[in-house]
C-alpha positions in Angstrom: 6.4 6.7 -23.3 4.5 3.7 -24.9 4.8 -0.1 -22.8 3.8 -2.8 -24.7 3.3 -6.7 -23.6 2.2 -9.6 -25.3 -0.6 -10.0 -22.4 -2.3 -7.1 -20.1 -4.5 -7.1 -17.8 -6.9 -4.5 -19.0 -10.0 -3.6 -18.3 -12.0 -6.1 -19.7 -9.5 -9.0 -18.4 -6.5 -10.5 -20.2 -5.9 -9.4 -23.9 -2.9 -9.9 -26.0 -0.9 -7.2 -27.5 -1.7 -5.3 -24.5 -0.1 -1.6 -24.0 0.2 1.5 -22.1 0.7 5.1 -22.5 2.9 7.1 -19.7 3.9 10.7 -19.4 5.6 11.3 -16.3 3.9 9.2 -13.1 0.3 8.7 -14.5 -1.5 6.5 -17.2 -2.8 8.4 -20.4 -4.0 5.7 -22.2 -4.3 2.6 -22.6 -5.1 -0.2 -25.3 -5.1 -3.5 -27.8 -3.4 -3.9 -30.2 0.3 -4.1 -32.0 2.5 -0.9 -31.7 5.4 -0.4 -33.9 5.8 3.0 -31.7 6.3 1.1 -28.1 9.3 2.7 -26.3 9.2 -0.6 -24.7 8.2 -3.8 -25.3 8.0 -6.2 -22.1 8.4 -10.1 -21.6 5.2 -11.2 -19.8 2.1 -10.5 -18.4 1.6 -6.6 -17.8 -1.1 -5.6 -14.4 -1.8 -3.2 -12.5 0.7 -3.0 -9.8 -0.8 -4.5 -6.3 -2.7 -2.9 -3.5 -2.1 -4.2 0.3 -4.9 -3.0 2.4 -4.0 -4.9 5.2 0.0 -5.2 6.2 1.8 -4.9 9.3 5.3 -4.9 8.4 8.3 -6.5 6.2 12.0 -6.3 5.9 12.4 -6.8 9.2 10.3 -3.9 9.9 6.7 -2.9 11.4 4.5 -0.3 10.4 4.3 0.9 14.1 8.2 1.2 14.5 8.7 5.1 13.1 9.3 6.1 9.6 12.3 4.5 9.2 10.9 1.3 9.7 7.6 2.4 7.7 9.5 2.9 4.6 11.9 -0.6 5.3 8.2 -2.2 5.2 6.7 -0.5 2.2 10.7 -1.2 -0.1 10.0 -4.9 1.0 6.6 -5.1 -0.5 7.6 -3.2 -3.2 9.8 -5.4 -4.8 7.1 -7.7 -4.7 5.2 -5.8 -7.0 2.9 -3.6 -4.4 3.1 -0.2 -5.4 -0.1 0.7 -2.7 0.1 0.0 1.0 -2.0 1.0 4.2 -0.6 0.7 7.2 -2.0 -1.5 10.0 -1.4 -0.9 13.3 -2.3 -3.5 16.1 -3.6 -3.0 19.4 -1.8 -1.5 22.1 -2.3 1.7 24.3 -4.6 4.8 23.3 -1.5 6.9 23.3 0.5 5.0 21.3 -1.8 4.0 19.0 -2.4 7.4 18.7 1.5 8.8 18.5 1.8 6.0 15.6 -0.8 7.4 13.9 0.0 11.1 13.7 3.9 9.6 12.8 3.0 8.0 9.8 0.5 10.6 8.6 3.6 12.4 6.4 3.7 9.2 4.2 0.3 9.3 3.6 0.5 13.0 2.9 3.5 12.3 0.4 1.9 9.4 -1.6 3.7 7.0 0.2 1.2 5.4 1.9 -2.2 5.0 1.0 -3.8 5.1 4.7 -3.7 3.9 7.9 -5.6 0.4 9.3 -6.6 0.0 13.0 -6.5 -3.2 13.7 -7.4 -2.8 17.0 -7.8 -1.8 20.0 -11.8 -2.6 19.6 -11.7 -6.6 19.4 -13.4 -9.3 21.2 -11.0 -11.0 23.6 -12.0 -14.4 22.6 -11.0 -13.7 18.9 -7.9 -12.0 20.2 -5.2 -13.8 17.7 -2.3 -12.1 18.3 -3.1 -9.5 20.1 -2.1 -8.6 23.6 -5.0 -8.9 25.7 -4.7 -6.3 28.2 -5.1 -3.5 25.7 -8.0 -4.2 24.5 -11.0 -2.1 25.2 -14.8 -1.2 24.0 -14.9 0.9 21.1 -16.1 3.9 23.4 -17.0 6.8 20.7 -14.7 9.8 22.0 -12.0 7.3 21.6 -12.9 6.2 18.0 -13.6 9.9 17.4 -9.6 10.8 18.9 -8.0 7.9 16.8 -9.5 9.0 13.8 -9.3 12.5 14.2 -5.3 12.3 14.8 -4.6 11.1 11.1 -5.7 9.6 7.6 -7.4 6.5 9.0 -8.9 4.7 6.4 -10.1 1.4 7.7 -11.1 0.4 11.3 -11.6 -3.7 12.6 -14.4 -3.5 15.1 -16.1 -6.7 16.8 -19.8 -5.0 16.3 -21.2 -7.4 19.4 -18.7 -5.1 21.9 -20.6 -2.3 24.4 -20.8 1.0 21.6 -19.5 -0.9 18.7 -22.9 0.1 16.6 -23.0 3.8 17.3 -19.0 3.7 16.3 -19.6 1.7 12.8 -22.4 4.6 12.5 -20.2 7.4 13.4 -17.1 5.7 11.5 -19.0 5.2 7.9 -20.9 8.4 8.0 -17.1 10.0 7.7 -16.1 8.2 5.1 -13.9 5.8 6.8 -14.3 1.9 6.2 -15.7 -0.4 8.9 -14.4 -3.9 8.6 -16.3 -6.9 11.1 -13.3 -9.0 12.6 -11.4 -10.6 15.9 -15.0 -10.7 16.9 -17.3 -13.4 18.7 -20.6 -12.0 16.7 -23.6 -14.0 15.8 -25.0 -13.7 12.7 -27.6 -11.7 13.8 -24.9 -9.1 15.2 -23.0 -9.4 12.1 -26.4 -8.2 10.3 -26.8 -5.2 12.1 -23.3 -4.0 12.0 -23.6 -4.3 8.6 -27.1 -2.3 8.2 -24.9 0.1 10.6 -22.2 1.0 8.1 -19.8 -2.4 8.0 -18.8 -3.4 4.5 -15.8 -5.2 5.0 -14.6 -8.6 6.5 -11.3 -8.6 8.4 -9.3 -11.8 7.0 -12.4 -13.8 6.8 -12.5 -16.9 8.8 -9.4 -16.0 10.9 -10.3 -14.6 14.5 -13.8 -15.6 14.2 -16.4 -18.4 15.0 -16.2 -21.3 12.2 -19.2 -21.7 10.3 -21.4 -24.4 11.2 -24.6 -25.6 9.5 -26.6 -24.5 12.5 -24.8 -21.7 13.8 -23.6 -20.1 10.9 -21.9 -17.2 13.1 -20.3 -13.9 11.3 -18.9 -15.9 8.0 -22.1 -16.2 6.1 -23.7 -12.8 6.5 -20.5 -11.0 5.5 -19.8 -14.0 2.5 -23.3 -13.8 1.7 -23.9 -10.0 1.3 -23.3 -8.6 -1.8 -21.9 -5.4 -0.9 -19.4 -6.8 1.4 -15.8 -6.5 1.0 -14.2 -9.7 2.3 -10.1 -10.1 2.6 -8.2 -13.3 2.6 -5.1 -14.5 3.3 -3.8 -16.6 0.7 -0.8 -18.2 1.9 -1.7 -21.9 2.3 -1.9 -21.5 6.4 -4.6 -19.2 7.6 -7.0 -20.8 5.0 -7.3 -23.8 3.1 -6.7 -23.3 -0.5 -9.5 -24.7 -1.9 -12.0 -22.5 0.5 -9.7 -19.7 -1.0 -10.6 -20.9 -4.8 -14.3 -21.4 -3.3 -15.0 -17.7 -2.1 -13.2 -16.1 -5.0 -15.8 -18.0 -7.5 -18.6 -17.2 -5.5 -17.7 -13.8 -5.1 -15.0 -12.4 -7.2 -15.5 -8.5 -7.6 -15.8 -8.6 -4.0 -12.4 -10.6 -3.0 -9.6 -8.7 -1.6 -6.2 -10.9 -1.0 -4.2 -9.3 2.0 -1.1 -10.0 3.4 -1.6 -9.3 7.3 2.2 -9.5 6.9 4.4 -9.1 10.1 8.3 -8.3 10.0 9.6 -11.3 8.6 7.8 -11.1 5.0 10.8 -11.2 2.8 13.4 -12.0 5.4 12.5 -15.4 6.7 12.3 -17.6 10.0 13.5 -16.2 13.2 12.3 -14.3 16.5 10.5 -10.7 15.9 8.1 -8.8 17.6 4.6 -7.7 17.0 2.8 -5.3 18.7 4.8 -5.9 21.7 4.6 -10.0 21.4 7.5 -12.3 21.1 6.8 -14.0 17.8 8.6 -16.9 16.5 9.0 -17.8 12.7 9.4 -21.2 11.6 9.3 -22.4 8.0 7.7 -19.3 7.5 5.0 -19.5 9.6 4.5 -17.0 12.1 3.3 -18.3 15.4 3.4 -16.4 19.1 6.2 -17.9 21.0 5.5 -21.3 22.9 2.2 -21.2 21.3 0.1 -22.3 18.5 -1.7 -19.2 17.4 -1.2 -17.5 14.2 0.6 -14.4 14.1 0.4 -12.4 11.4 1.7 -13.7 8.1 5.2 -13.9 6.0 3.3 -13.6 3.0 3.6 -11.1 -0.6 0.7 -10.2 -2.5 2.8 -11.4 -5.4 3.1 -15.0 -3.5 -0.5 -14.7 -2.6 -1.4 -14.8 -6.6 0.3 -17.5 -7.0 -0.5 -19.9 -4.4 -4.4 -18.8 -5.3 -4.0 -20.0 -9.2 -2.1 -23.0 -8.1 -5.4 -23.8 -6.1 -7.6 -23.2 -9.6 -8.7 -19.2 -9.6 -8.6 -18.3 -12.6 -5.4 -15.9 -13.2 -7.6 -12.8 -14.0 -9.7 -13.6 -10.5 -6.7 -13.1 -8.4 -4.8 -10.7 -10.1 -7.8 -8.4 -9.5 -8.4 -9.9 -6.0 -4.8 -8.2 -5.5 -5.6 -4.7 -7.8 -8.6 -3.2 -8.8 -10.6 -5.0 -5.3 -8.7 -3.5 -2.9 -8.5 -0.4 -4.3 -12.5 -0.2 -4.8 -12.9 -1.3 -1.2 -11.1 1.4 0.3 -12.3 3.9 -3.0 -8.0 4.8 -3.4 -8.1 6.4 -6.3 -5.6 6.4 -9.0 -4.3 3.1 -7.9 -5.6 -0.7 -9.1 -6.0 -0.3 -13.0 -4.3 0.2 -15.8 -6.2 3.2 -17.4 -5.8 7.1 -17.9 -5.9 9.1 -15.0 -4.3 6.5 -12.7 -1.0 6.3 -11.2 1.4 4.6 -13.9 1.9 1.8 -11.2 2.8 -1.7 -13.2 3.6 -5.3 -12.8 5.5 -7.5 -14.8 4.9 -11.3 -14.2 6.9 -14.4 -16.0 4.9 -17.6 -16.8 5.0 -18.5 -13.5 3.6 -15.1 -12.0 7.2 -14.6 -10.5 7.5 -10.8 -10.3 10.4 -9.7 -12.8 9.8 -5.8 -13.1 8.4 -3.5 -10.9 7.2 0.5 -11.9 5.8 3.0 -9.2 4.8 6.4 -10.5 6.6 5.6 -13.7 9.7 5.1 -12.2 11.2 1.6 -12.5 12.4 0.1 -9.8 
């Protein structure tokens, strides 16, 4: 089956007369140029479908809530246009952090999900966000060593300036699994190190951390500054100004990765939910702990996040790949974040306002 569109994102950014081969759920080629052969010929720009590295729930639904709930989560999203999702789980007890993990495992063994995110318990308690503070803890090695070793973890959120953070990033990147500096009270120095330790990622940058200031320039500007390092962002208008948003992305595109940090009420709306064992209250879709003014989680869509970031000038190319091919390279998921043979036949279809119209996942429409 050949696609066509009249714009792609392709590989070396936005062409016209843009067009992809599929036979069954993967890519076999793909090109520029007219085709009287396409099967199909779309209205819109054609992308890679989007890649959520960093979600907690949707649909009224959280990751941590059993599989029923796991798949409510990933239909939400999907609709949206994100064919990729790893779960994140907040922090709570060992045991059941632990029994979430092994639950959700099957989905990642089935192609459902693309891994699992600990978002805690190893966080500083006076970058908390969210997060109840009574089960936190120090990111003691067996216990790193038991989280992981119950399921596919693929990312871990560490404050590197808590007692045996370093030897855990160590431990953590020399198995493959993807160390990301956040809810953390580190100085730059500290951010440094964790990140000559094995860090390369930035949990939501400049959420849950010091702000930067000109003389204490705290964990933002080592992990913005270094080249290597991953950083995510939530896009929604809230957690970030907009115009820091379209600042970052210019200073450091390939290394951009929008996230959602959604909660349950992405694609539902305002009203009382629960995170990670927390009342949380919803208004004008903001999420907010009850009776309080901290941030909790977000309501937001990758698909929204694209939009509210080219509303704020990034280029459409710049966050179309800070919501594709970025997060997919950050966490190395392969198959997943371009448009090319090999990969999973996973596409987007976006009107002129990049409203999401069609929706494929493994070369199914959905």
């Amino acid at each position: 089956m050949i696609i066509a569109a009249d714009l792609m994102l392709g590989a070396t950014g936005i062409v016209a007369d843009g067009w992809v081969a599929i036979d069954g759920d993967l890519v076999t080629d793909a090109g520029v140029g007219a085709r009287d052969d396409a099967d199909e010929t779309v209205d819109g720009l054609l992308c890679p479908g989007f890649v959520d590295v960093h979600s907690h729930g949707g649909g009224g639904a959280g990751f941590g809530d059993g599989l029923e709930d796991a798949r409510k989560v990933l239909s939400t999203h999907l609709a949206q246009g994100t064919t990729t999702m790893v779960a994140s789980l907040v922090t709570g007890p060992m045991d059941g952090i632990e029994a979430s993990v092994r639950e959700l495992a099957p989905l990642v063994d089935a192609g459902e999900l693309a891994g699992i995110h600990l978002e805690g318990p190893w966080l500083a308690a006076s970058f908390k966000g969210a997060h109840e503070p009574s089960w936190l803890r120090d990111p003691v090695l067996a216990d790193v060593q038991r989280l992981v070793g119950a399921g596919p973890v693929r990312l871990v959120t560490i404050a590197p300036e808590l007692p045996g953070a370093m030897v855990a990033i160590e431990w953590l990147a020399a198995q493959g699994v993807v160390v990301a500096v956040g809810h953390t009270a580190a100085d730059a120095a500290c951010t440094r190190a964790a990140i000559s330790a094995g860090a390369m990622g930035a949990t939501h940058l400049f959420n849950a951390m010091p702000p930067m200031l000109h003389r204490i320039p705290g964990p933002v500007l080592p992990l913005w500054r270094t080249p290597d390092v991953w950083v995510e962002l939530i896009c929604d208008g809230v957690h970030v100004d907009v115009e820091l948003v379209a600042h970052v992305v210019a200073t450091k595109s390939s290394r951009v990765v929008f996230i959602t940090d959604a909660m349950a009420a992405a694609g539902v709306g305002d009203g009382d939910y629960h995170l990670g064992g927390r009342h949380v209250e919803v208004r004008g879709g903001v999420a907010r702990l009850a009776g309080s003014d901290t941030i909790a989680g977000s309501t937001l869509t990758l698909s929204r996040a694209v939009q509210v970031a080219v509303a704020a000038g990034t280029s459409i190319e710049s966050a179309l790949r800070a919501a594709t091919c970025n997060p997919a390279d950050y966490l190395g998921l392969a198959g997943v974040g371009r448009l090319k043979a090999g990969n999973f036949a996973d596409l987007v279809v976006l009107d002129d306002a990049l409203r999401v119209t069609r929706v494929m996942r493994r070369g199914v429409w959905q």
